[in-house]
DOLO-50299 format. One record per residue (C-alpha): x, y, z. Coordinates in steps of 0.5 Angstrom, whole numbers, plus 500, padded with zeros to 3 digits. Example, Ala and Ser with C-alpha at 12.3 -4.5 7.8 and 13.67 -1.06 7.14 Angstrom:
residues 2
525491516527498514
END
This chain:
residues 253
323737343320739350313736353310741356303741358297746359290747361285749356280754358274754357274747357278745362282740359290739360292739352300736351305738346312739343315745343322745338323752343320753349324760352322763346327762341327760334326764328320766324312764324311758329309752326303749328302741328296737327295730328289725326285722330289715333296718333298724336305729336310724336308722328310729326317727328321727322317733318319737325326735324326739317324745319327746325333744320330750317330755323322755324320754331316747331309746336306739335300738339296731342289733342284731347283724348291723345297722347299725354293730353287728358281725355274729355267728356266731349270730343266736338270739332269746336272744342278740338279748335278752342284747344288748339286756339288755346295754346297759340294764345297760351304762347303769346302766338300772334301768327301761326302756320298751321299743318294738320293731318285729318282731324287735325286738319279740320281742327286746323281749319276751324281755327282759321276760320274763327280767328281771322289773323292768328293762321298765316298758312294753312296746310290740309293733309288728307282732310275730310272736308265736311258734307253740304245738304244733301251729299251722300255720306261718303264710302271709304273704299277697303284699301289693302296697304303697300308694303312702304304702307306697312312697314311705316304702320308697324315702325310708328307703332315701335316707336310710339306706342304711346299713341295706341295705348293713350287714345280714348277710343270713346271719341270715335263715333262722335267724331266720325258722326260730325263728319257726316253731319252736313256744315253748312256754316263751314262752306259759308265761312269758306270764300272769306278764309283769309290766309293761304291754304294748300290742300294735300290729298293722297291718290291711292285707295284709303284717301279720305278726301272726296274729290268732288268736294275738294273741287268744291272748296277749291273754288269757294277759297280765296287762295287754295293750291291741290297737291296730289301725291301718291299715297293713301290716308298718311302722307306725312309718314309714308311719303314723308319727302314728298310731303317735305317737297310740298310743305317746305316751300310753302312755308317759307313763302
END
């Protein structure tokens, strides 16, 4: 994939990504990739592989303050969204299907939400959903890793060190501070999502999807499908064929 890079406007920040074909080729809708807070495109390596296996054109983005993407005097969820609308537009995208993990699956959502016709299928992994008035701010329970756990960590971390050393480590609290700001206006906005969205949560200790609020969105979201997968906060890099299984065919709808 060719690393190329552009300045997102109105932001005037220089954002990163992958292109699986930067001349225009490859067929059907672009694939759109996400990454959390902490990694950036290169943890999409493998999932990026199969499905330019499969044919679709592939764009894994470093959000701002990730990666080869430049850090930012401001880390908001709106910007994160703005950024990544950017790109779809610099592109000439009219129609994506859009995967995040974490971050980057709330950033995915905005996008949808704000940009009714650009996301074709949405697909949330892990994502924290954002808080109504009046939930309790959500502990995350310790999780004491797998072994499968670890030694996926450790492998990303050779691999990618990259990732480690880029991150503007000042976004943290901004970012974990939104997410447990009550958004009404995301649950409002919610029943008119209009493309199809599957929501991926991990089963183990150390998933950050509250399962209540997932029930919640399920049955606010025109077209919403749960899978469940047993694993902790990362599904795409430590069950990553169960993650395919899952992914794959809803994209190809």
């Amino acid at each position: 994939m060719e690393t190329s890079a552009f300045t997102a406007t109105p932001n005037g920040v220089a954002i990163a990504y992958r292109d699986s074909a930067p001349h225009g080729d490859g067929g059907g809708v672009p694939v759109v990739l996400v990454h959390g807070m902490g990694g950036d495109g290169r943890t999409w390596a493998r999932f990026a592989r199969r499905l330019t296996a499969a044919g679709r054109r592939v764009v894994a983005v470093d959000l701002r303050g990730h990666g080869r993407s430049a850090r930012a005097s401001s880390y908001r969820f709106s910007e994160f969204a703005a950024d990544v609308a950017g790109l779809c537009e610099h592109l000439g995208f009219d129609t994506v299907d859009l995967v995040g993990h974490s971050l980057g699956g709330h950033t995915g959502s905005l996008v949808a939400q704000q940009r009714p016709g650009l996301v074709r299928r949405l697909v949330l992994e892990e994502t924290p959903l954002p808080l109504r008035e009046g939930d309790p701010v959500p502990e995350i329970p310790a999780h004491r890793p797998t072994p499968a756990e670890l030694w996926h960590a450790a492998t990303s971390m050779v691999l990618n060190p990259r990732a480690v050393f880029s991150f503007d480590r000042s976004m943290t609290e901004a970012v974990v501070s939104e997410f447990h700001t009550p958004n009404p206006v995301w649950w409002q906005q919610l029943p008119s999502l209009e493309c199809p969205t599957m929501l991926l949560r991990g089963v183990r200790r150390g998933s950050m999807v509250d399962p209540r609020l997932l029930t919640v969105a399920l049955s606010l979201l025109p077209d919403g499908a749960v899978r469940e997968i047993p694993c902790g906060h990362s599904i795409h890099r430590d069950r990553s064929e169960e993650f395919a299984a899952a992914v794959m065919p809803f994209l190809a709808d």
